[in-house]
N, C-alpha and C positions, 0 to 999 in steps of 0.2 A: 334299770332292771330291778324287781324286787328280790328278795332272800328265795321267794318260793319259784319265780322263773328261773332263777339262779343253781338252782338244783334240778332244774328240768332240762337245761342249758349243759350242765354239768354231767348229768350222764351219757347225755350226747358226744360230749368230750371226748368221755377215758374211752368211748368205744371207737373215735377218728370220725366220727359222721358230719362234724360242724363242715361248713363251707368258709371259704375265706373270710369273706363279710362276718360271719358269726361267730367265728375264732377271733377275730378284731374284738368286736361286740365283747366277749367271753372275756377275753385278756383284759380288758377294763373294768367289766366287772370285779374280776378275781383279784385285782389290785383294790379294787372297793371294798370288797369283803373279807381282806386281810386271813385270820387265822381262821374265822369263821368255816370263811370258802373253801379254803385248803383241808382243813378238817373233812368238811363235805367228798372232797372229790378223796381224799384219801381212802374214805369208807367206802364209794361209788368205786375204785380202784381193785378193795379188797373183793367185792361183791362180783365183781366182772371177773377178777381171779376166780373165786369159787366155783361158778357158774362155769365158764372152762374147764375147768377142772373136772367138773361134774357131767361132760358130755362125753360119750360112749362114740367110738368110729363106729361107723355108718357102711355096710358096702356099699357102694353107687349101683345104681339101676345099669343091667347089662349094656341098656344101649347107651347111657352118656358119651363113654370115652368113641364112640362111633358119632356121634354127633356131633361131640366138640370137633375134632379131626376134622370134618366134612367143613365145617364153620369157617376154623382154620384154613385149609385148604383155599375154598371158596375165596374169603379175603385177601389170598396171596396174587390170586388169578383177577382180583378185581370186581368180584362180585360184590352187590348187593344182600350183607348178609340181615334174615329176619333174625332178632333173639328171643320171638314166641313167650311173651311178657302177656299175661293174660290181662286182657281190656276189663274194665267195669262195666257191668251190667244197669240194665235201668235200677234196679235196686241198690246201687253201691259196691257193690260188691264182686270180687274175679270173679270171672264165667259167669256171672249172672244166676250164683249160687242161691 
């Protein structure tokens, strides 16, 4: 893995996205790259701090807490629940924006 996947790899990290395989992957790197790496993710660390920091509560949309409920529910009784993930359109892009 180079310095520059290494840092692309890296903010992946500090936010928990890696998957098993690439936490493995990651961990060797980060042994590779000694103070380097560590350096890197520290500042990827503070940055993700900030960023946090910097997000304002949100109300949720009136109908959420009615639909998660329903979802819930649904799964308790056995259903088949859809989680309405909008598909890619011919163009690439959700809903075919």
């Amino acid at each position: 893995m180079s310095f520059e996947e290494f840092e692309n790899v890296a903010r992946l990290y500090v936010v928990g996205a890696l998957e098993a395989d690439e936490l493995a992957e990651f961990k060797d790197a980060r042994r590779e790259f000694g103070q380097k790496g560590e350096d890197f993710i520290g500042e990827c660390r503070k940055l993700n701090a900030a960023f946090a920091l910097s997000l304002h509560p949100q109300a949720p949309h009136p109908d959420t807490r009615a639909k998660l409920l329903d979802r819930i529910h649904g799964t308790l009784r056995g259903e088949t629940v859809r989680m309405g993930i909008p598909r890619l359109g011919g163009n690439g892009r959700a809903g075919g924006i």
